[in-house]
C-alpha positions as CSV (number, residue, x, y, z in Angstrom):
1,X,37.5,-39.3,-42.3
2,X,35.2,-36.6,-40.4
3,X,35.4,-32.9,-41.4
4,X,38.6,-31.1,-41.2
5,X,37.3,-28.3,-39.4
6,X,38.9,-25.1,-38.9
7,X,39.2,-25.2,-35.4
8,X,39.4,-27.4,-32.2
9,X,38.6,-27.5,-28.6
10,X,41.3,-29.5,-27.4
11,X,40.3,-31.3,-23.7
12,X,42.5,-33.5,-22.0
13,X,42.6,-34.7,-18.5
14,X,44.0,-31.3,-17.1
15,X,41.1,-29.4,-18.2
16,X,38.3,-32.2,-17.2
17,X,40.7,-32.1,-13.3
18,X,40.0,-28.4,-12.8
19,X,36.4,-28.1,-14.2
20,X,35.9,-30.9,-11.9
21,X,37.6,-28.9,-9.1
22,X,35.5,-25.7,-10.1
23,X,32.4,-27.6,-10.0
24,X,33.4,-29.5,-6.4
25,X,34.0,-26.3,-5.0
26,X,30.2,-25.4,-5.6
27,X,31.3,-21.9,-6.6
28,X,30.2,-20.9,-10.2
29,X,30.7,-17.6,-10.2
30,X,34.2,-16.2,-10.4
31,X,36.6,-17.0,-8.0
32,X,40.2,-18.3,-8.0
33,X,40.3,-19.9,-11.2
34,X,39.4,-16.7,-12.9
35,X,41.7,-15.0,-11.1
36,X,44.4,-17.2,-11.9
37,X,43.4,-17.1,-15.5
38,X,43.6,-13.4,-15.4
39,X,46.8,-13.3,-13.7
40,X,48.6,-15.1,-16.1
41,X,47.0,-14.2,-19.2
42,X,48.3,-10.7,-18.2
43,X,51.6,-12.0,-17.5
44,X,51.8,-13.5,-20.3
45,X,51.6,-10.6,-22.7
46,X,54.1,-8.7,-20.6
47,X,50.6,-6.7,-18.6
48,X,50.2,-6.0,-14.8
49,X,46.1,-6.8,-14.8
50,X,43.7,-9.3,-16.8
51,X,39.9,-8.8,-16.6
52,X,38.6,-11.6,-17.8
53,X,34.8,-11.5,-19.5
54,X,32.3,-13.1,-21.2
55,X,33.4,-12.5,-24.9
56,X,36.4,-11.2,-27.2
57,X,33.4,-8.4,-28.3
58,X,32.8,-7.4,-24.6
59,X,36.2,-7.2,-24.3
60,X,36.7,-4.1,-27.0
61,X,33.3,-2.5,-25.9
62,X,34.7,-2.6,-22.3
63,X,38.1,-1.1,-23.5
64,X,36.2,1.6,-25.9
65,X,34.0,2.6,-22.9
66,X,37.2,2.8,-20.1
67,X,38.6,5.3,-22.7
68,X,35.3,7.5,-23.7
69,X,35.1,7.7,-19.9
70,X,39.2,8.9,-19.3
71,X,39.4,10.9,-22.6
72,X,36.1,12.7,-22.5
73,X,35.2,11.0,-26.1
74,X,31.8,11.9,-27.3
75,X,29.7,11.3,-30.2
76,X,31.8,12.5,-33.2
77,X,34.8,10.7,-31.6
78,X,36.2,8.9,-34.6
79,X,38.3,5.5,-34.4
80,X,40.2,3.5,-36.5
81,X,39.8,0.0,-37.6
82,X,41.1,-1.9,-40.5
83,X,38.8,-3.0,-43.6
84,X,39.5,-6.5,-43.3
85,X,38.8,-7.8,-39.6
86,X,36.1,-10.0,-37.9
87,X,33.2,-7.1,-37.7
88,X,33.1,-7.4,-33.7
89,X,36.0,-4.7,-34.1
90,X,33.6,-2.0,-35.4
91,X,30.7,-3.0,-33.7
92,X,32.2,-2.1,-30.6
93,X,32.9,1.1,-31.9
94,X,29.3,1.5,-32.7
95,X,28.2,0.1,-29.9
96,X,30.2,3.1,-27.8
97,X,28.8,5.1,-29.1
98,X,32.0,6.0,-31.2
99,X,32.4,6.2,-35.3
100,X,34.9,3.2,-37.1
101,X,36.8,5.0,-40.1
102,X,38.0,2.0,-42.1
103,X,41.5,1.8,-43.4
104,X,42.7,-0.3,-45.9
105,X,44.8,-3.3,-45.2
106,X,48.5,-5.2,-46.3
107,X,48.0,-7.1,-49.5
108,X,50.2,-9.7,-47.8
109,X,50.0,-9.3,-44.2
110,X,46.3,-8.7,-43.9
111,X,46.8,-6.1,-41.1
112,X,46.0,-2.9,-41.3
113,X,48.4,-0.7,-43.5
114,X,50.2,2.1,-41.7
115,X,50.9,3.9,-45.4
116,X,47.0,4.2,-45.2
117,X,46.3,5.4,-42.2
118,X,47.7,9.4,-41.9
119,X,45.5,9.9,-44.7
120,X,42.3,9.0,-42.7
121,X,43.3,11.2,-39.2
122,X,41.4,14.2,-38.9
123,X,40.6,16.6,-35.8
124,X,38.1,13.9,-34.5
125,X,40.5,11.2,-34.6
126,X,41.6,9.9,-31.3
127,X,42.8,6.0,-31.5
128,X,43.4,3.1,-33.8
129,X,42.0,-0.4,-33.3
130,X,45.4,-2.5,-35.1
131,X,44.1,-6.3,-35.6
132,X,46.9,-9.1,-35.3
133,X,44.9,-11.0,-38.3
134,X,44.8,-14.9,-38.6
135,X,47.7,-14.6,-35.2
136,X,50.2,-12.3,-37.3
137,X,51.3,-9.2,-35.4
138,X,50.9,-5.8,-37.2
139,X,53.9,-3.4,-37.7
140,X,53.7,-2.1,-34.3
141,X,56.6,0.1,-34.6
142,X,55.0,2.3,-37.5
143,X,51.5,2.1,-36.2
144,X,53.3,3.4,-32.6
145,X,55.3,6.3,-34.4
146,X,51.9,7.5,-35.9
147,X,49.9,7.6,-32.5
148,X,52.4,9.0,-31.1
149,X,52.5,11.4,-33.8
150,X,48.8,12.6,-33.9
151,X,48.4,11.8,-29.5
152,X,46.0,8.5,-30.3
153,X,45.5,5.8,-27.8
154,X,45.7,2.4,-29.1
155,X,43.7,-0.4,-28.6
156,X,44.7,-3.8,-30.0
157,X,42.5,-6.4,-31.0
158,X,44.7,-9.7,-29.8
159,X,41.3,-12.1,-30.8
160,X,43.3,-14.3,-32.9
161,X,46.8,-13.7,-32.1
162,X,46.8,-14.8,-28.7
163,X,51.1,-15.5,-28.1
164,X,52.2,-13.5,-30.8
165,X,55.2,-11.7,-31.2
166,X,56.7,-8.2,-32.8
167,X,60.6,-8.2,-32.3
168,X,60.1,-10.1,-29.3
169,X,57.1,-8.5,-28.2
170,X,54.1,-9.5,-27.4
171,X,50.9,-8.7,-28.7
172,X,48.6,-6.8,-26.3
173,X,51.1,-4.9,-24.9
174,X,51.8,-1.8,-27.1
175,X,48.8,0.2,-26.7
176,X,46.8,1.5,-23.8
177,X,44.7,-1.7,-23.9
178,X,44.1,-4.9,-25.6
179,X,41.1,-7.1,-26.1
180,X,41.4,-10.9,-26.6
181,X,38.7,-13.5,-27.5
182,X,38.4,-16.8,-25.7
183,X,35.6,-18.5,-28.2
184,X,35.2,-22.1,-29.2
185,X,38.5,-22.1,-31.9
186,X,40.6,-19.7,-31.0
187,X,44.2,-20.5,-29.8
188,X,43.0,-21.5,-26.4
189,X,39.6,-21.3,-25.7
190,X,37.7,-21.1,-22.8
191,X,34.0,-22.2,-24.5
192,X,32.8,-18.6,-24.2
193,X,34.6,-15.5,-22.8
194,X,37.0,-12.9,-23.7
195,X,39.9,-10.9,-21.4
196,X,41.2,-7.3,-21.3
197,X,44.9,-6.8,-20.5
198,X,46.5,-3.5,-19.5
199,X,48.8,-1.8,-16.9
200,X,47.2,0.9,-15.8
201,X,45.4,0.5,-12.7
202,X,42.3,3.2,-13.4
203,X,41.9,1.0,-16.5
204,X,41.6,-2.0,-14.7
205,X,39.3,-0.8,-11.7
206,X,36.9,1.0,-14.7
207,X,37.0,-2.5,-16.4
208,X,35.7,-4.0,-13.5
209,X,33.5,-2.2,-12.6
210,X,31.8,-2.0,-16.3
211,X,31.6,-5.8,-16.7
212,X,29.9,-5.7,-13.3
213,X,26.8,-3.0,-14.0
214,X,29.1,-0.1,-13.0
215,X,29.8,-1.2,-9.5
216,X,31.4,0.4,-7.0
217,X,33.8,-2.8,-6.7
218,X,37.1,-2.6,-8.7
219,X,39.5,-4.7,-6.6
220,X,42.1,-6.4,-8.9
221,X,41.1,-9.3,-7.3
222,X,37.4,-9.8,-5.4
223,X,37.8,-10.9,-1.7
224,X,34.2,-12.1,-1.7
225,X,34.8,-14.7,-4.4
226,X,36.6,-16.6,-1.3
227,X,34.2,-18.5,0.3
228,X,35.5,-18.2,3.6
229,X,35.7,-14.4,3.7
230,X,33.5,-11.2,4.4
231,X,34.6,-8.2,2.4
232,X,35.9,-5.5,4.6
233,X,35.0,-2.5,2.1
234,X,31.5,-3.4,1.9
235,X,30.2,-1.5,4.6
236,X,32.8,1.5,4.7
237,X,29.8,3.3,1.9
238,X,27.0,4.9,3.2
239,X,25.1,1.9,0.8
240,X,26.7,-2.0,0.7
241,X,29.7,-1.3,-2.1
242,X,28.7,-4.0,-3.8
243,X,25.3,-3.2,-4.5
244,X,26.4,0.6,-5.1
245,X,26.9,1.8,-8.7
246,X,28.2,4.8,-10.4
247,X,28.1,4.0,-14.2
248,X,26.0,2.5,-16.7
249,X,28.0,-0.6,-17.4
250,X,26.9,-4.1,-18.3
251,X,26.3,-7.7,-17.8
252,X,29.8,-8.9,-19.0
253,X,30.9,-11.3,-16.6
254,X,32.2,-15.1,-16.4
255,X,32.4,-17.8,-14.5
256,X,34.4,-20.2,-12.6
257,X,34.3,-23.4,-15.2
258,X,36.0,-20.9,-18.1
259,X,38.6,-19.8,-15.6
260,X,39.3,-23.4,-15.1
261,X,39.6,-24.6,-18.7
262,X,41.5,-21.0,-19.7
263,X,43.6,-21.9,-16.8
264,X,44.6,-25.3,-18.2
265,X,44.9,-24.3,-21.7
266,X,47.4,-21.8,-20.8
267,X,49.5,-24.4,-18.3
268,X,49.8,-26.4,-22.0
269,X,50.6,-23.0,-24.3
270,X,53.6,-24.4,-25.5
271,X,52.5,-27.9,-26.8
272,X,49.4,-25.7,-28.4
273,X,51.6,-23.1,-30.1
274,X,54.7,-25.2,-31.8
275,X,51.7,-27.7,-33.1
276,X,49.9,-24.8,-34.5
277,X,52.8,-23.6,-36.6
278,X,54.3,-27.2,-37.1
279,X,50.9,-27.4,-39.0
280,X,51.2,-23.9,-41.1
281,X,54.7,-25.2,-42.1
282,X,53.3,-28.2,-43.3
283,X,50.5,-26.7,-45.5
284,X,53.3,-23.8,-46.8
285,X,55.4,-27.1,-48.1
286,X,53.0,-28.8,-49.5
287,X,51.3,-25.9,-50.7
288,X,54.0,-24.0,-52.0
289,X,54.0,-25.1,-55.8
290,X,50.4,-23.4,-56.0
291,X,52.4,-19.9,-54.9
292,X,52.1,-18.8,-58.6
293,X,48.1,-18.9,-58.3
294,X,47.5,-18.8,-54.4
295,X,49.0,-16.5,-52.1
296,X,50.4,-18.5,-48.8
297,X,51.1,-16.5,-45.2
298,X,54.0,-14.1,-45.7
299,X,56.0,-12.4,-42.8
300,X,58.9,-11.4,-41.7
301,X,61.6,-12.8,-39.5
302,X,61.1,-10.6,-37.1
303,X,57.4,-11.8,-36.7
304,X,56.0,-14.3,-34.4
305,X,52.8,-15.8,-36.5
306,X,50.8,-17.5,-34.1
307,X,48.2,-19.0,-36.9
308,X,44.7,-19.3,-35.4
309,X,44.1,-20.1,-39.0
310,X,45.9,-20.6,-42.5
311,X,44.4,-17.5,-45.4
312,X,44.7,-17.9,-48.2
313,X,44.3,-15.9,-51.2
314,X,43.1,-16.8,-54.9
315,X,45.5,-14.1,-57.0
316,X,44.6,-11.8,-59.9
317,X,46.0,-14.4,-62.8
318,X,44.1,-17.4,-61.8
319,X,42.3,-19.4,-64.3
320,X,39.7,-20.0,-61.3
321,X,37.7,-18.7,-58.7
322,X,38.0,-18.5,-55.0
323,X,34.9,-19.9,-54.8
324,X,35.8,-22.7,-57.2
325,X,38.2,-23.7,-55.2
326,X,36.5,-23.6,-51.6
327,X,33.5,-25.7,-53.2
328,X,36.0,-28.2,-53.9
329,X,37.6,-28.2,-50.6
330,X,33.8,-28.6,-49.2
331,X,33.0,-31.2,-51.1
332,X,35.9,-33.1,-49.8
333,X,35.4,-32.3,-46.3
334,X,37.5,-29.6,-45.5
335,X,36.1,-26.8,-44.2
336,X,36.6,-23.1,-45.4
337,X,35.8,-19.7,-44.2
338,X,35.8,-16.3,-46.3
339,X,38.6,-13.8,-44.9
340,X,36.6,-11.7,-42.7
341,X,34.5,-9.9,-45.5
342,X,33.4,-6.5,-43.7
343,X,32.7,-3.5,-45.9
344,X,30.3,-5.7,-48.4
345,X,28.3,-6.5,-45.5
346,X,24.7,-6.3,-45.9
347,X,23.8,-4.4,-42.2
348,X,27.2,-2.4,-43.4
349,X,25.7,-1.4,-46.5
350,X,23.0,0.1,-44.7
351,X,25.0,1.9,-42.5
352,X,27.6,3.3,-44.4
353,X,26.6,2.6,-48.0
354,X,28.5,1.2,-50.3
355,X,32.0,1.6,-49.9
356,X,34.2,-1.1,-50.2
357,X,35.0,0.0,-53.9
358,X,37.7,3.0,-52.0
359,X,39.4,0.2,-50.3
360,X,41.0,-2.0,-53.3
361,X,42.9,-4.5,-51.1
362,X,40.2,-5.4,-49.0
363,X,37.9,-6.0,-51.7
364,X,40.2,-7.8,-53.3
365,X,40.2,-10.3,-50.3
366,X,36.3,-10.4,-49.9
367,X,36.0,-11.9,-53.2
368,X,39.8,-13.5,-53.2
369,X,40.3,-15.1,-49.6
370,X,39.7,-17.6,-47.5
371,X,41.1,-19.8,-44.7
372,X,41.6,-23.5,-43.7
373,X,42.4,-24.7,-40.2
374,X,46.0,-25.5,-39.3
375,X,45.2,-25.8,-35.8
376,X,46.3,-28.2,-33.1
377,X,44.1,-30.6,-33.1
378,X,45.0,-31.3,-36.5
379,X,47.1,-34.8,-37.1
380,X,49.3,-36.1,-40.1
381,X,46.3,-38.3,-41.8
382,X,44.2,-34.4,-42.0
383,X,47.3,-32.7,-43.2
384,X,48.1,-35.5,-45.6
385,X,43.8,-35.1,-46.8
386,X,44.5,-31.5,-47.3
387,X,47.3,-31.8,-49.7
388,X,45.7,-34.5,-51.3
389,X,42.6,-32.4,-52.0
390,X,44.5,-29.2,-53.2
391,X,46.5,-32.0,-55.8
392,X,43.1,-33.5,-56.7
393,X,41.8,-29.9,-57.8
394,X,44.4,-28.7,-59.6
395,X,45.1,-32.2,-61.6
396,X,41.7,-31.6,-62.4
């Protein structure tokens, strides 16, 4: 048997039609596929607008900057983020010129804890980054009450909880803004890219612009990606609006072949999702006489987990290491990933020394966790090798 991996791109005949319908059309850059893509991405996570980009990273910079612009932020502007995420989150805050303050996360959720975070708000605070971790929603309503509290935007990283649900909503569309990732592996994937989702209309029009160079060219949707049209606005400038800009912004835009694959993976969401957490229930029962030694996903019934992966997490009474474990796992070809390990970065070190030892939880995860794939591409023959190897190392 190959590699269990811990993700899939899963191509059938729908995405090879419209990449063969984006290519035919001899228009690369974006045009109505994209715009589709956008359209119901948005609609999807109960938004009005999708601006659809070339990564999951560009995605937060992109919402970061819209807000710096808006809010006036500057260089002691302080934001957020939890000490257990994928370190894109904080690099876009670096990136924007903005400071991450980490906060520690859920010893069972893996989200960002809102008893944890008050205690890091000072008067340079202005928003918090929640992660949905692994495709589990945070606990919105607390995280809400306290931005509320203290006049914080938020920004939520969606990445890997594209779908979710808190109490029937979805992810992406608490805060201000959301960011999503589109990478090889994720819940549906569009090779590369990323998508903002928001309903405010100045949002939307900055977010174009900024993926765009800082055009002058915000339209929700671009007339001049139709072939047979002429742009009416271009000429009502003193220069060509297209080719006029008023920001710094960047090179963040994609094509026509990812709106055409992210337009097919969403038209088969539903098949994608109930496999995805057929999977995780699978690996829970099979898993679940280990619970005294690993920790399995934990949530509540009024959480919609998503799973773009399965954690797990080696407790503090094991006889035997995470890393034990994951070497055996490897050597039988399945593959494993630490839990996001942040704060014990090396470049992080650099930056903000060492840390991790004020934030318990998380380190407990760097040298604890680790995650398998549950995902959709996944059939009963892998789920049946995974077991097999988890009874194989503990009969050992």
């Amino acid at each position: 048997m190959n590699k269990i991996g811990v993700g899939c791109a899963s191509i059938t005949e729908l995405e090879k039609k419209y990449v063969m319908d984006a290519l035919e059309s001899e228009r690369l850059s974006q045009g109505s596929y994209v715009a589709k893509f956008e359209k119901e991405f948005a609609r999807l996570h109960n938004q009005k607008y999708g601006i659809m980009c070339s990564s999951g990273t560009a995605a937060l910079h992109v919402a970061l900057e819209i807000l710096k612009e808006v809010e006036n932020w500057n260089s002691n502007t302080e934001v957020l983020v939890p000490a257990v995420t994928f370190i894109a989150t904080s690099n876009a805050c670096i990136q924007a010129g903005l400071k991450p303050v980490f906060v520690d996360v859920d010893e069972k959720t893996y989200n960002i804890n809102p008893a944890e975070i008050e205690k890091h708000i000072n008067e340079n605070t202005r928003a918090i980054i929640p992660v949905h971790t692994f495709g589990q929603p945070c606990e919105m309503d607390e995280i809400m009450e306290i931005a509320k509290k203290y006049n914080l935007k938020v920004i939520e990283d969606c990445a890997e909880a594209h779908f979710a649900k808190y109490k029937n909503q979805p992810v992406g569309s608490f805060g201000s803004l959301a960011a999503s990732s589109t990478y090889v592996a994720h819940t549906i994937t569009t090779g590369i890219g990323g998508i903002i989702i928001t309903n405010d209309r100045t949002y939307m029009e900055i977010a174009r612009s900024l993926i765009a160079h800082g055009r002058d060219c915000t339209c929700e949707k671009c007339i001049a990606s139709d072939p047979r049209m002429v742009c009416p606005k271009r000429m009502n400038t003193e220069m060509d609006r297209r080719f006029l800009f008023v920001r710094l912004g960047y090179s963040y835009r994609i094509g026509e072949i990812e709106g055409a694959l992210g337009l097919a993976q969403l038209e088969r969401v539903g098949e994608i999702m109930s496999k995805r957490k057929e999977n995780a229930r699978y690996l829970t029962e099979a898993l679940k006489k280990y619970s005294d030694v690993l920790q399995l996903p934990e949530f509540n019934d009024y959480i919609d987990h998503t799973f773009m992966m399965y954690p797990i997490v080696v407790r503090k009474n094991s006889t035997f290491t995470r890393d034990e474990l994951t070497r055996f796992l490897e050597k039988n070809n399945i593959e494993t990933r630490p839990m996001l390990p942040l704060l014990n970065q090396p470049v992080y070190k650099r930056i903000f020394g060492n840390i991790e030892d004020d934030y318990p939880v998380a380190k407990w995860i760097n040298r604890s966790g680790f995650y398998i794939g549950c995902h959709h591409g996944l059939g009963k023959d892998e789920l049946n090798k995974i077991k097999d190897v988890f009874d194989s190392f503990f009969k050992r």
